[in-house]
N, C-alpha and C positions, 0 to 999 in steps of 0.2 A: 368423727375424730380422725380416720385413717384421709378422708382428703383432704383435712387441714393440714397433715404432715404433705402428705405427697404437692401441694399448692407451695407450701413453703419450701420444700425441695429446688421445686420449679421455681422458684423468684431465684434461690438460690443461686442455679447451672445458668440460667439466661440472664436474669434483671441485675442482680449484686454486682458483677466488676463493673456495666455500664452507669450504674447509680452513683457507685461510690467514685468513680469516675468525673461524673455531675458534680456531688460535692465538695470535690477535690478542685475542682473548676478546668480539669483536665478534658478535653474535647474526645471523646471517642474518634479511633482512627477508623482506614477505612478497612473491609474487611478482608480479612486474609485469603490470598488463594488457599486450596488445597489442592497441589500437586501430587498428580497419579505417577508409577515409572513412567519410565520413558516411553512412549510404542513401537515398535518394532519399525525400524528405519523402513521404506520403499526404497532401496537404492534405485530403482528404474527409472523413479521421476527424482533423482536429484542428481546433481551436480557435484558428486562427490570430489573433494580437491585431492590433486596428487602431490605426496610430502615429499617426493623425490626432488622437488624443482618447481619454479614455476614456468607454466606454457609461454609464457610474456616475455618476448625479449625487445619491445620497446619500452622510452619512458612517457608516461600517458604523462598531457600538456594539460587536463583539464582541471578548471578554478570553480573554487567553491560559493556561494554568497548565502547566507543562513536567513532564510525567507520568515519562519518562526521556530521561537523555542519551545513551547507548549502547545501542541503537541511538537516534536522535531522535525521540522520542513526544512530542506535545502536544494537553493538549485545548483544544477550544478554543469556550467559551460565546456563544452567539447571533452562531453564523455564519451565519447565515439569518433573517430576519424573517418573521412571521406571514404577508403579503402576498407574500414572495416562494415561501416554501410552497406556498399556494394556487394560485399562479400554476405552478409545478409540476408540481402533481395536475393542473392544468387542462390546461396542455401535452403529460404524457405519456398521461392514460388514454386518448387514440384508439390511441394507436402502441406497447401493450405487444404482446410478443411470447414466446415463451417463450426462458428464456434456455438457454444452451450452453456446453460446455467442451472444450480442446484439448487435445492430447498432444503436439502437434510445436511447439509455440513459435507457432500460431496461424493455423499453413500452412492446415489445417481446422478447424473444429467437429461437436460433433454434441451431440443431449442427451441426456442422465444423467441423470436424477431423483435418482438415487443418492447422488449427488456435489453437485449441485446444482437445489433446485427454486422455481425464483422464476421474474417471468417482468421483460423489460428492455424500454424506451427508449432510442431515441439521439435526444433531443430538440431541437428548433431551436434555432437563437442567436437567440430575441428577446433586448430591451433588458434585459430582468429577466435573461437565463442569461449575456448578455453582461456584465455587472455583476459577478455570481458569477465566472465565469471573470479576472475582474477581479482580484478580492480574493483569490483563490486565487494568484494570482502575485504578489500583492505580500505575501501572506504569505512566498512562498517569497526573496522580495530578486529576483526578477526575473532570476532566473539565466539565464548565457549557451548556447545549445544547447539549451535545453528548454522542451518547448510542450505546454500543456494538450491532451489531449486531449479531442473532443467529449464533453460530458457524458452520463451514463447516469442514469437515474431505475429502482429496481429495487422490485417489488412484491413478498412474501411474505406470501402467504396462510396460513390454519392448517399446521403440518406443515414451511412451507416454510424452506430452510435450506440453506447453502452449505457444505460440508466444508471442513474445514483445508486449504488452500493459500500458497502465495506468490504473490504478486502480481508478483515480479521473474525469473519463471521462462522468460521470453521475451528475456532479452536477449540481445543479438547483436554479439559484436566491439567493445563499449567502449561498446555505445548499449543504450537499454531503460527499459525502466517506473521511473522513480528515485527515485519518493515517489507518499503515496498519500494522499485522502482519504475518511472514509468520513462521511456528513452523514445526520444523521435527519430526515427529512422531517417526516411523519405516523404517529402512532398509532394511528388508526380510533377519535378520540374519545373517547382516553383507556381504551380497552377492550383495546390489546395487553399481552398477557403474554407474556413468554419475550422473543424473538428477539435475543438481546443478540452481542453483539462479540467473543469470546474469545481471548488470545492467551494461548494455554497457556505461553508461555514469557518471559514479563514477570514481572519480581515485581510484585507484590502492596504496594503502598502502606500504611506504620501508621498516617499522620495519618486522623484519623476524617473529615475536610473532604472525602477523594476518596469517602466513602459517598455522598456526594451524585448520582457521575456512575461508580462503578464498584460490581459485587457485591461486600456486604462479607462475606456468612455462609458458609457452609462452598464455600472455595476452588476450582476448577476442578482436576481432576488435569489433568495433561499428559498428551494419548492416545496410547494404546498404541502406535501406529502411526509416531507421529512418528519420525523419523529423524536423530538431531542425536551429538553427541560429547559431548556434556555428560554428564557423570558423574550416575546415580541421585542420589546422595547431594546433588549442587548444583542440581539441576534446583529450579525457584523454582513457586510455587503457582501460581500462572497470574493471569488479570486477564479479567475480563469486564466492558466497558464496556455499560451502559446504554443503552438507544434514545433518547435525551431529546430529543424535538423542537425542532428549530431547532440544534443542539448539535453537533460535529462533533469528529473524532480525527483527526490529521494525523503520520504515519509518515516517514522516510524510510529505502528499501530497502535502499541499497549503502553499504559502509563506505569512510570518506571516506579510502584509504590506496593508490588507484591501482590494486588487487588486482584488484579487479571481482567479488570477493565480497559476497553477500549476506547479508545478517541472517538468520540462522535466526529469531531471538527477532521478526519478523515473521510468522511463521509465525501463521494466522489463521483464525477461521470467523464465518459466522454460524448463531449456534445457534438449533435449529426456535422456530418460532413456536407458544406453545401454544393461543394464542385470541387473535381480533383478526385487521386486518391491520397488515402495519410496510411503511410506502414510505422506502425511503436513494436517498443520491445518491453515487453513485461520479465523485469527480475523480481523473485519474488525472494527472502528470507525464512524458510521453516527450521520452529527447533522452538529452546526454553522459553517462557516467557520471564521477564526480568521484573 
């Protein structure tokens, strides 16, 4: 008798609101986050803004064009000036290092070449990165809970190339990586070929205006490897964004529905470098998830 009660308990707590939901013809949503406090900020690695003022005393020229809406892709033209490039290259070539990749959400690192082989910067906040770090937040409306982190300057060399990952694969308890930028630096003079932006799981744009700033000839497959639910038959060609200096692609991670899911269609690489070198600037957004 006492597990018939304790079974009926149990439809109770779990089965009942999804049922009567059922036959109510109301769709169950999706599931709720549950949000921990906040964690204890790192100011080391961010980019704390100063409310005294902003570092920016120009007015940035750069245009928007809204690549998709689901997940939010946008490119975005002469997000960088010539002079702040430079200033850049200038800043990060003492302090590259080789870069690295985690497995635990960022507990350790270690390097792969495999996986990843470029080498990074975490470059000062002069007046120039403080400016950048600027307009990267007012791009975003300045949202509440979430702070730039320090910027990163990344070099690939010949060869060099990051594997398909997520960028939001560290978050923790309702907080984590929420959007991302990826900014082309430098060319090497107009000599780079390859290293382009791939998000195997974006469509693929008809109007002939995004050739300008994505591959338009024969499409990217979506790699083998990838792991998503999307049905063979709907999976979309893919989208490989251009290096185009000065030039930037602006993502966001989580879907805006409290879930604290991620965008697969984020899912991302940068592909090898076939000659030349390619310097980007990785901005990242840490904080709430929405």
């Amino acid at each position: 008798m006492l597990s018939y009660v304790v079974g009926f308990l149990a439809f109770m707590l779990v089965g009942y609101n999804p049922l009567v939901q059922l036959l109510q013809g109301v769709a169950p949503g999706p599931p709720r986050l549950q949000r921990t406090p906040r964690p204890q900020l790192q100011e080391e690695l961010l980019a704390l803004e100063d409310r005294n003022g902003s570092a920016c005393s120009r007015d940035s020229q750069y245009r928007v064009h809204i690549f998709s809406r689901e997940p939010l892709v946008i490119y975005v033209e002469n997000f960088l000036a010539a002079d702040e490039r430079e200033h850049l290259l200038e800043v990060s070539n003492p302090l590259f290092r080789p870069s690295t990749v985690t497995d635990d959400g960022g507990a350790s690192t270690h390097r792969d070449t495999v996986i990843r082989d470029s080498e990074v910067a975490v470059i000062p906040r002069t007046d120039t990165v403080r400016c950048i770090e600027d307009r990267a937040r007012s791009l975003q409306g300045w949202r509440d809970e979430v702070w730039i982190e320090r910027l990163r300057v990344q070099r690939y060399g010949p060869q060099g190339h990051y594997h398909h990952h997520f960028d939001w694969s560290s978050s923790r308890g309702g907080w984590g990586r929420v959007s991302s930028f990826m900014v082309w630096v430098g060319d090497d003079d107009g000599k780079l070929r390859g290293g382009g932006t791939e998000f195997p799981l974006l469509r693929l744009r008809e109007d002939p205006r995004w050739c300008a700033f994505v591959e338009c000839g024969n499409s990217p497959n979506v790699d083998a490897g990838v792991k998503t639910d999307i049905e063979d038959a709907e999976k979309p060609s893919g989208v490989v964004f251009k290096p185009v200096p000065g030039n930037a692609v602006y993502w966001e991670n989580f879907r805006p529905d409290n879930s604290g899911r991620g965008y697969e269609e984020t899912w991302h690489a940068g592909l090898p470098v076939v000659e030349g070198t390619k310097v980007g600037l990785n901005i990242w957004s840490w904080g709430r998830i929405d």
